[in-house]
matplotlib code that plots the C-alpha trace (Angstrom):
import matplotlib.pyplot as plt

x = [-70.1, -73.9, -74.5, -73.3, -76.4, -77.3, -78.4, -75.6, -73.1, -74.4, -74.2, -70.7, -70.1, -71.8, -70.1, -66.5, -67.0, -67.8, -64.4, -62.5, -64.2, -63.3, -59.5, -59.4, -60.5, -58.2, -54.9, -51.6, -50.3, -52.8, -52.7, -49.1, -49.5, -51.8, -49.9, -47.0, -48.0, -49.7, -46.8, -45.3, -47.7, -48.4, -44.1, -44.6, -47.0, -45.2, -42.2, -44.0, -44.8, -41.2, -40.7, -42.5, -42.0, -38.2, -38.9, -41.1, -39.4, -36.3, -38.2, -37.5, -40.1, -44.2, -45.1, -43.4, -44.5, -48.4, -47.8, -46.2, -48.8, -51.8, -50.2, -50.0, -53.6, -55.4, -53.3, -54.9, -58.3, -58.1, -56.8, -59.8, -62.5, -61.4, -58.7, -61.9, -63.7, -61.3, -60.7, -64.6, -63.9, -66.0, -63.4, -66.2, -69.6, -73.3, -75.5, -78.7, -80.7, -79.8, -80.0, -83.5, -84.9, -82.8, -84.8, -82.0, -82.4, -80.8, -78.2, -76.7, -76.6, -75.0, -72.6, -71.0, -70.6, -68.4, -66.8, -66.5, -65.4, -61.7, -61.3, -60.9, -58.3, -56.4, -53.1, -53.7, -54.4, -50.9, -49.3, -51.3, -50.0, -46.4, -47.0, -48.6, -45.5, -43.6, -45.6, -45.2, -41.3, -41.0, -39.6, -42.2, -45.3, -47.3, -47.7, -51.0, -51.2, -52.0, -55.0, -56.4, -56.2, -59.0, -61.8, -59.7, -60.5, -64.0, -64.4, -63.2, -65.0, -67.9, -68.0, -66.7, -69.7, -72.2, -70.4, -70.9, -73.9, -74.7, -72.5, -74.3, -77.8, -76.2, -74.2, -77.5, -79.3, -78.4, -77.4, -77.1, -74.1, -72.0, -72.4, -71.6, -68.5, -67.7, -67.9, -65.8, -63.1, -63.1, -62.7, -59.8, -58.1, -58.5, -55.9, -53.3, -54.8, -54.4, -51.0, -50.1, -51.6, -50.5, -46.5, -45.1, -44.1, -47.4, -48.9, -46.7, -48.0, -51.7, -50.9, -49.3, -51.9, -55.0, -53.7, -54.4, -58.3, -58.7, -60.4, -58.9, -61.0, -60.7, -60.5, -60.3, -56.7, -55.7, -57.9, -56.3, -52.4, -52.9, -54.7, -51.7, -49.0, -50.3, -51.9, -55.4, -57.8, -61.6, -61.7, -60.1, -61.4, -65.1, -64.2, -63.4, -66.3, -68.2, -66.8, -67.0, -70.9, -71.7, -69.8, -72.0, -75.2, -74.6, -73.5, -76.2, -79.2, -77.5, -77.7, -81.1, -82.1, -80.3, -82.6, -85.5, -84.1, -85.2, -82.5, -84.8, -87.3, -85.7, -83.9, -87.3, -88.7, -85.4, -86.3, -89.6, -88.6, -86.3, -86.9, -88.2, -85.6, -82.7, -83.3, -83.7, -80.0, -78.9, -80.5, -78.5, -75.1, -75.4, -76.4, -73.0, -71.2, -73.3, -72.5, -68.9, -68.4, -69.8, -72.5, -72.3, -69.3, -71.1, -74.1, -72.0, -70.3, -73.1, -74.7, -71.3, -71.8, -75.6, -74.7, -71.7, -73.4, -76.6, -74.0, -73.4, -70.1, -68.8, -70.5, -68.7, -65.5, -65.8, -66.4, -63.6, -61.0, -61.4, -62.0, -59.5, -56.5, -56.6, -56.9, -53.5, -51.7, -53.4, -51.7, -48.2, -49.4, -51.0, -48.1, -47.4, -44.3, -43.4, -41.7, -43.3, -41.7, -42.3, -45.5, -47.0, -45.9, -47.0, -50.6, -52.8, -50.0, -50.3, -53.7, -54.8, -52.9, -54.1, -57.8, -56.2, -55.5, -58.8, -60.9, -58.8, -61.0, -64.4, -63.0, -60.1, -59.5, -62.5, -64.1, -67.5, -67.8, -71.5, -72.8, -72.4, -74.5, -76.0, -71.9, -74.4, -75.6, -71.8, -71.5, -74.9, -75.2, -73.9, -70.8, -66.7, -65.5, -63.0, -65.3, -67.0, -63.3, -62.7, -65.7, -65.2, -62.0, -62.9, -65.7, -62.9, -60.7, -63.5, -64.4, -61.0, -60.2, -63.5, -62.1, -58.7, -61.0, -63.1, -59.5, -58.3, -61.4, -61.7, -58.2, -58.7, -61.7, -59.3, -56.8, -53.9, -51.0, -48.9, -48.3, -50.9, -48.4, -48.9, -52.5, -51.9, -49.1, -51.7, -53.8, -50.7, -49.0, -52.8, -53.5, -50.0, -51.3, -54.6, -53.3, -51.0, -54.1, -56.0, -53.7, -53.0, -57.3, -58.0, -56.0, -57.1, -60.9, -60.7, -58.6, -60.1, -63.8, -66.1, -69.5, -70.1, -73.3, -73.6, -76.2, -73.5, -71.3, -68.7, -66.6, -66.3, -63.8, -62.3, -60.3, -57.1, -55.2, -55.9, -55.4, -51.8, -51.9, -51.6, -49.2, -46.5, -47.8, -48.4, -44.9, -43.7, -47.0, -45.4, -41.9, -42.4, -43.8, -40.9, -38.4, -40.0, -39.3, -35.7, -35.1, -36.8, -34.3, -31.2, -31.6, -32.7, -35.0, -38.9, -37.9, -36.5, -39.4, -41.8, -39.3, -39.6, -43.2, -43.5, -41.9, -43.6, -46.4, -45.3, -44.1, -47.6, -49.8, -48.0, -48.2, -52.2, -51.8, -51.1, -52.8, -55.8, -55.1, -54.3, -57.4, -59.8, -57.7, -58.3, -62.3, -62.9, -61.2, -62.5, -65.9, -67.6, -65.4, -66.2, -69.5, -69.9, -67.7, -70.1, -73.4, -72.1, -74.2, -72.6, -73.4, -74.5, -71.0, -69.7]
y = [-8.3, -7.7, -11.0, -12.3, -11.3, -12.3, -15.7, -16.7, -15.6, -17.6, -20.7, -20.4, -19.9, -22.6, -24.5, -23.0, -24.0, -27.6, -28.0, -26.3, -28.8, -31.5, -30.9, -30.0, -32.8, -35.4, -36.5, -34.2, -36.8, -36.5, -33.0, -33.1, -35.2, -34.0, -30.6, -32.1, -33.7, -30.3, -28.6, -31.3, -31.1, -27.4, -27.0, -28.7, -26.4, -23.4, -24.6, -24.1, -21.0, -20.1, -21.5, -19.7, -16.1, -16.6, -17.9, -15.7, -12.4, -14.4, -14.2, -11.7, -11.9, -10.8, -13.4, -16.5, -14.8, -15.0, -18.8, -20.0, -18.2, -19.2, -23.3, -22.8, -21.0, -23.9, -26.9, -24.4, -25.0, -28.8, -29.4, -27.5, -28.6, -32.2, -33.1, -32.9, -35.5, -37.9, -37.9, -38.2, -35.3, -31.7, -30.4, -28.6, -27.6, -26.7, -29.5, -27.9, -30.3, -28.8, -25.3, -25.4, -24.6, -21.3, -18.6, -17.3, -16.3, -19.1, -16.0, -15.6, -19.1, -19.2, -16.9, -19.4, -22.2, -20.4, -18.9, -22.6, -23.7, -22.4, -25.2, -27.8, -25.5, -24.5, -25.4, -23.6, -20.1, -20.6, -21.4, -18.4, -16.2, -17.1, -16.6, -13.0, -12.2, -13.2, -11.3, -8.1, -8.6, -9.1, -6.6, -6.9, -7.4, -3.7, -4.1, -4.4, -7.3, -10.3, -8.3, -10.1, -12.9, -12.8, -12.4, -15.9, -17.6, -16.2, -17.7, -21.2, -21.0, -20.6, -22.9, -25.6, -24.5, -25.4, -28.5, -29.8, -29.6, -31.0, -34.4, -34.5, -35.0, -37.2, -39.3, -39.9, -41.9, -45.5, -45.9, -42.2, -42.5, -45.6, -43.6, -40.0, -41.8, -43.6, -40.4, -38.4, -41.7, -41.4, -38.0, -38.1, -40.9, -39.1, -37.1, -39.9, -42.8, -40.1, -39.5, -43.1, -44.1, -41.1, -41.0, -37.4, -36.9, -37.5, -34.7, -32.4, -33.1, -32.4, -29.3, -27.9, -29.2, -28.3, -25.5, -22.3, -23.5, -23.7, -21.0, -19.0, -18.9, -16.3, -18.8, -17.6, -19.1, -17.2, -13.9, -14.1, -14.7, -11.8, -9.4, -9.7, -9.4, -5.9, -6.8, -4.7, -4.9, -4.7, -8.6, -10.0, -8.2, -8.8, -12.3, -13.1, -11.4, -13.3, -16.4, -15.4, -14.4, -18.0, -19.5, -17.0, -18.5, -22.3, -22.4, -20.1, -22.0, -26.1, -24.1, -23.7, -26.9, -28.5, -26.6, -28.3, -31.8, -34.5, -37.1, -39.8, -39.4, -40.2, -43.3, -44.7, -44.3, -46.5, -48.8, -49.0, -49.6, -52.3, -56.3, -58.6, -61.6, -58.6, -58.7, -62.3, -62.6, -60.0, -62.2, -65.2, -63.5, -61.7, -64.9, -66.5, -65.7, -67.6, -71.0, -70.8, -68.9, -69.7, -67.4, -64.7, -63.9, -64.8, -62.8, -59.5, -60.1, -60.6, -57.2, -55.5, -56.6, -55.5, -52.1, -51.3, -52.9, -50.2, -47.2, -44.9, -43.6, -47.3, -48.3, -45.1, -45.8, -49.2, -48.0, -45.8, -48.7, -50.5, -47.5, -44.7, -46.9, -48.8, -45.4, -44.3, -47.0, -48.0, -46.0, -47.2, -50.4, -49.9, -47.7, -48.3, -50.5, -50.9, -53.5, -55.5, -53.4, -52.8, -50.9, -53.1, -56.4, -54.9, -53.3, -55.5, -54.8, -50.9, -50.7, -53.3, -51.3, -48.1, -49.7, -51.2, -47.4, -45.7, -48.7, -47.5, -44.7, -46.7, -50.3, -49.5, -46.4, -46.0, -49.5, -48.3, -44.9, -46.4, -48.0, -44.5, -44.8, -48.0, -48.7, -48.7, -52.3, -53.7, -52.9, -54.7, -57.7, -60.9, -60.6, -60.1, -56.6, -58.6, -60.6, -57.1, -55.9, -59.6, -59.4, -55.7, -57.1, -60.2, -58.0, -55.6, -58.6, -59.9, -57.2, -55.6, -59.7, -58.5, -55.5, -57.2, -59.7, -56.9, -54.8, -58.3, -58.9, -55.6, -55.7, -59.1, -57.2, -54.9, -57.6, -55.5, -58.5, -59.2, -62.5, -64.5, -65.2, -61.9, -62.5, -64.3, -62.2, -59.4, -60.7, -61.9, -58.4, -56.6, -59.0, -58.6, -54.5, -55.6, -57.1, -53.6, -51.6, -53.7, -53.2, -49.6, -49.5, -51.1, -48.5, -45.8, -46.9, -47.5, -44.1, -41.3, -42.9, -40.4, -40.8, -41.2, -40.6, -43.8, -42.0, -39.0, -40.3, -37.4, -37.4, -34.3, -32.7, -35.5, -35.6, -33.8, -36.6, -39.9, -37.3, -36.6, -40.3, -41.9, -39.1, -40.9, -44.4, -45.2, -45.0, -47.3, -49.8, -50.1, -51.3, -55.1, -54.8, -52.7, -55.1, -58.3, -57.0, -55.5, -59.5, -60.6, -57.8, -58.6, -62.3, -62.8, -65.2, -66.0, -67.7, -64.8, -62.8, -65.4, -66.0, -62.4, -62.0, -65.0, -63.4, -60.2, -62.0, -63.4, -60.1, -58.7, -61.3, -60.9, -56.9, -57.9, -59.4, -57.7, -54.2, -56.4, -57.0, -53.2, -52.3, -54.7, -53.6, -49.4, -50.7, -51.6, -48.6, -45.6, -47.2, -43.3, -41.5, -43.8, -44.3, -40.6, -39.4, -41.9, -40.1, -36.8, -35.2, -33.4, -29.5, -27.2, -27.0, -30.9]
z = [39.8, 39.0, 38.1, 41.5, 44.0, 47.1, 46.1, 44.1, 46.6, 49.2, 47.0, 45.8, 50.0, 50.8, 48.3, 49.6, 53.1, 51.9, 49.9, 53.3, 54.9, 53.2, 53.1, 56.1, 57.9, 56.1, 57.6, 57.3, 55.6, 52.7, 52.0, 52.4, 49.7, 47.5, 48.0, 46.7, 43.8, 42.7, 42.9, 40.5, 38.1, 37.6, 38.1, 34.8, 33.4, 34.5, 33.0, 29.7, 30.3, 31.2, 27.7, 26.1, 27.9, 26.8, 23.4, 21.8, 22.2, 20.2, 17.2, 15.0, 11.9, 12.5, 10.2, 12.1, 15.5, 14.0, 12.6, 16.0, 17.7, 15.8, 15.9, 20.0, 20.2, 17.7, 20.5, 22.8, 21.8, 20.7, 24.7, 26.1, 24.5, 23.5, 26.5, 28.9, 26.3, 26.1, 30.0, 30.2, 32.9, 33.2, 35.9, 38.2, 36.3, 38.3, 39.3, 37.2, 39.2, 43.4, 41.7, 40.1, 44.0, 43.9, 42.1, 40.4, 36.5, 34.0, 32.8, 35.5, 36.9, 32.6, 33.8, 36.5, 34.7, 32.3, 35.3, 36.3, 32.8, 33.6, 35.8, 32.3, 31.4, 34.1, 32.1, 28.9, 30.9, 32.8, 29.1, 27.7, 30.9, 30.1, 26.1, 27.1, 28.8, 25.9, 23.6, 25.6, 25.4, 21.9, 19.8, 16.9, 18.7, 20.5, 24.4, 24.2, 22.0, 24.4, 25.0, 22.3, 24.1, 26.4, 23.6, 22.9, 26.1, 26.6, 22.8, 24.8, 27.4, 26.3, 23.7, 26.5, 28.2, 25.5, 24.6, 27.9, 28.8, 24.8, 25.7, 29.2, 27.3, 24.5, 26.7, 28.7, 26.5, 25.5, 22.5, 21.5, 24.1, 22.3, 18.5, 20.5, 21.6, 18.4, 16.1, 18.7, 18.3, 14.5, 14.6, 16.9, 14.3, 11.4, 11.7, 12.7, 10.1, 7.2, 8.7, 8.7, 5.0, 2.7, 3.0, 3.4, -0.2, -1.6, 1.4, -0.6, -4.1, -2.5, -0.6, -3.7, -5.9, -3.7, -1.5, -4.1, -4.1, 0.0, 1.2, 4.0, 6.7, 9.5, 12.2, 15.9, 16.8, 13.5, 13.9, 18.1, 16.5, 13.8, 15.9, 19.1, 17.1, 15.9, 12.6, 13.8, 10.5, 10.3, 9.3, 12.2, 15.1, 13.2, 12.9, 16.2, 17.7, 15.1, 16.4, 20.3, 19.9, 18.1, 21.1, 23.3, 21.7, 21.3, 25.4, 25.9, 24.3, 25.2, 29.0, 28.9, 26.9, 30.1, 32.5, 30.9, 30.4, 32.8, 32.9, 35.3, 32.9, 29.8, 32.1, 32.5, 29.2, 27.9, 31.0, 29.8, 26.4, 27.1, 25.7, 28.2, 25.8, 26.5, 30.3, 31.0, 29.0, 31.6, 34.3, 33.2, 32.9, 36.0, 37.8, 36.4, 39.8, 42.0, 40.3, 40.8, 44.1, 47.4, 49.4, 50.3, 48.0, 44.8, 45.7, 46.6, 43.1, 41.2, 43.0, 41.9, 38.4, 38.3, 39.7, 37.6, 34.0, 35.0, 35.7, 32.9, 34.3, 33.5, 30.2, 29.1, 30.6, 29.7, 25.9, 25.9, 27.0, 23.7, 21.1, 22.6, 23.1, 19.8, 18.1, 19.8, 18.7, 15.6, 13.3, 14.6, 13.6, 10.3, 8.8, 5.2, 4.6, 8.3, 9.2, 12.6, 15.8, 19.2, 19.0, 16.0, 17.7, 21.2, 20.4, 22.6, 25.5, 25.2, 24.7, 27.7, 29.8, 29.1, 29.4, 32.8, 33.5, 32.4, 34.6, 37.7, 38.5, 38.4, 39.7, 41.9, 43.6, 45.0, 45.1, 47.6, 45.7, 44.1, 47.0, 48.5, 51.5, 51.2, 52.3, 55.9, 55.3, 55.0, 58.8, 59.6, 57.6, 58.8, 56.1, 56.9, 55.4, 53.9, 51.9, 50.9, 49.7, 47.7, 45.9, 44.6, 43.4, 41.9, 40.1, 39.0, 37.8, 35.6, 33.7, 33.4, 31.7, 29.5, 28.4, 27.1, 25.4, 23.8, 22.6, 21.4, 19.7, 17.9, 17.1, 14.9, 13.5, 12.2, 10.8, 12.3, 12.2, 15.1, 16.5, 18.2, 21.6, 22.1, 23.1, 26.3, 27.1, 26.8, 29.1, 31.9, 31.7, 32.4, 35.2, 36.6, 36.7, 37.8, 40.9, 42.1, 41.5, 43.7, 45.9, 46.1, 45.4, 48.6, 50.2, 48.6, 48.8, 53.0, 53.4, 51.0, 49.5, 48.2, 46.6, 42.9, 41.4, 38.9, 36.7, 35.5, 32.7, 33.3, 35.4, 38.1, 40.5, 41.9, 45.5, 44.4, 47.0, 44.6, 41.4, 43.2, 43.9, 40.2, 39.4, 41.6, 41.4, 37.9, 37.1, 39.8, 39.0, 35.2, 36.5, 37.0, 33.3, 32.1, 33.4, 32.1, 28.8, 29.5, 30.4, 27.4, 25.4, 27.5, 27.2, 23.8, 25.4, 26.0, 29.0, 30.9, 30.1, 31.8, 34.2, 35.4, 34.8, 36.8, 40.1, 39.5, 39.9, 43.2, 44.5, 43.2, 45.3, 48.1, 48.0, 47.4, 50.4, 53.0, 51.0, 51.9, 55.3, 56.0, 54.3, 56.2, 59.2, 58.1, 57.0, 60.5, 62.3, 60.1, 59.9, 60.9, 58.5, 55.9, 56.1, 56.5, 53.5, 51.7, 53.1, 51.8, 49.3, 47.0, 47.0, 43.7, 42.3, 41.6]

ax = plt.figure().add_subplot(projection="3d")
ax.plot(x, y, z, "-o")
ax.set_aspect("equal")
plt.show()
């Protein structure tokens, strides 16, 4: 507790009584909710740990207690350093840039953001809980063996730690952010393209071949697994506190090269930096909406477009659509000697709807979350709410359609072969989506918005009631889809697939419909609730 004082405490109070405050003052229905879908979620979780509490004392052998333990401890690691990545998420971290007024020293203020980086791995500790309790009921492992696990975790968090705040810097420049992103996507493929183009039989001849001439490292998973099943040796336990004092050093020094680093300024030097040919072909593009759509909805779409092409938060996002989701189902795709089946044939499909899925959070649920407080003028200008609503979604429409072109594009780059119907069916079955998330984001935008900062390209604790909210409403969003190809597969026939495409798309509008109604309707009522969860500043922990 020393490195909590006076100063620190009354930040993470301050902080406390702003999160009370916030769930407190929604409805019952919505913390009902969120409540609820919580409990679903971690009941999962904790069903893994119940797993693997029952499981482990079953085994009979040391050495296939160490190998199962040292496999679960390395997916331990990969989900919390890498899960958070992919999501473009950093759970809750410290706003270095509200805290820099506190005179607090930068250890300690180290000290809570690894405190805070348990909140990207909540899951893994409730696994690692249930695996402890495991451990201490197997007959081959000492009691005191999952003890060894928290050099493990601090060893995590850490590192998470100095990873962070490393992406937050790299992600903040242009063009540093597009290769960070592309080098984190090829080495998430690797392992699934190697997969895919050497068969199994040949992986055999290598690992026999090569496997007598690979060093054995004394990795920390491995040191961890070794060192709780009993197997106490000097090289372990030296190796893991090896590995736990480099992850002590790189979080420490990325902390402190983040207490220096001015993000506004290295904004304006790329500003400054940037072509006066580049921005005039921004000008033109931008301008686009204002020929085809009347005044003053051409004018609030064109604004929507400027302030979402300028935001890093959606040039990542938008990145991510088209690089993450081909490299999920690329290999499926590319396998050797494959013949052409539902996820080869499907690819655009799979991927346009996970890119549909990834958009939601920066076009959909929360549609005024970077106007913020400027949300004010809406109220004042000469302009119908409804218009407002219209344009956000005709804004989300386009560049969701943009996306789909960009994943079809890069997937012709690629020459991965699958019939070329499938490219308007692609973009149908994403706008059928695009049309129930618009209408569920109306909803959610009028009844929970929250402010985003545009210039942060992670993502932070979001409201737990729209995370509860795609937990149940995914699912049920994917069913029109699902049944337009159960008719194409019952039928046998192209015609029942369009045929049932075609009425989800009726049943879709007219959901669109009156989702838009009830939103203008909620808009106009919760006016001071909005505008004020708009104005809300967020506090030192985001």
């Amino acid at each position: 507790m020393f490195l909590f004082n006076d100063q620190v405490r009354a930040i993470l109070l301050a902080q406390f009584k702003g999160i009370y405050n916030r769930f407190g003052g929604g409805s019952g229905g919505g913390r009902a909710f969120y409540w609820i879908s919580s409990v679903l979620w971690y009941g999962g979780v904790c069903f893994l740990a119940w797993l693997a509490a029952t499981a482990l004392p079953e085994v009979r052998s040391r050495d296939t207690l160490a190998a199962i333990l040292s496999s679960g401890l390395l997916f331990a690691s990969l989900f919390w350093q890498f899960v958070p990545v992919m999501l473009a998420s950093t759970g809750v971290s410290l706003d270095l840039r509200r805290l820099m007024v506190y005179p607090i020293a930068p250890s300690r203020l180290f000290a809570i953001e690894v405190a805070l980086r348990v909140s990207t791995g909540v899951e893994v500790l409730i696994v690692m809980a249930g695996a402890a309790v495991g451990l201490m009921r197997s007959p081959v492992a000492p009691l005191w063996g999952p003890l060894f696990f928290l050099p493990f975790v601090a060893f995590n968090l850490l590192l998470s730690a100095g990873v962070r705040d490393l992406l937050t810097r790299l992600l903040s420049r242009r063009g540093v952010r597009e290769l960070v992103i592309f080098g984190i996507v090829l080495l998430s493929a690797l392992p699934q393209l190697l997969a895919v183009a050497i068969p199994p039989e040949q992986w055999k001849t290598i690992f026999s071949r090569y496997s007598g001439d690979v060093p054995v490292l004394p990795l920390p998973w491995q040191c961890a697994a070794e060192l709780s099943t009993g197997r106490v040796g000097v090289l372990p336990l030296a190796a893991l506190a090896a590995w736990t004092a480099a992850a002590a050093w790189f979080g420490y020094s990325q902390f402190r090269r983040g207490l220096r680093w001015d993000a506004d300024a290295t904004r304006s030097k790329e500003r400054a930096s940037t072509s006066r040919g580049y921005l005039a072909l921004l000008d033109s593009f931008y301008a686009l909406p204002r020929r085809f759509l009347p005044d003053p909805l051409g004018a609030l779409v064109e604004k929507d477009l400027r302030v979402l092409s300028r935001a890093p938060r959606f040039r990542l996002v938008f990145f991510m659509g088209f690089s993450f989701g081909l490299i999920i189902w690329l290999p499926l795709a590319m396998g050797r000697g494959r013949t052409p089946g539902v996820f080869s044939e499907n690819i655009l499909v799979w991927v346009s709807m996970y890119a549909a899925l990834l958009l939601g959070e920066v076009l959909f649920w929360n549609a005024f979350g970077f106007d913020r407080a400027a949300s004010q003028a809406y109220y004042v200008m000469p302009v119908r709410i409804s218009t407002v609503l219209l344009a956000k979604n005709i804004t989300a429409v386009f560049l969701l359609l943009l996306e789909v072109a960009c994943v079809t594009a890069v997937t012709l780059l690629l020459r991965v072969r699958f019939p070329l119907y499938k490219i308007p069916e692609a973009f149908a079955v994403t706008l059928l989506l695009c049309l129930f998330l618009l209408g569920i984001g109306n909803l959610t935008s009028t009844h929970y918005p929250r402010p985003v900062d545009p210039a942060q390209s992670w993502r932070h604790a979001n409201s737990g009631k729209v995370q509860g909210l795609l937990l149940l409403v995914y699912p049920v969003l994917a069913l029109p889809v699902a049944i337009s190809y159960l008719a194409r597969y019952a039928f046998d026939s192209e015609w029942a697939f369009y045929g049932a495409l075609a009425s989800a798309f009726v049943v879709a509008l007219l959901f669109y419909r009156v989702s838009l109604d009830s939103s203008v309707a909620a808009a106009d009522n919760r006016r001071e609730q909005i505008l004020a969860a708009l104005s809300r500043g967020e506090g030192p922990i985001s």
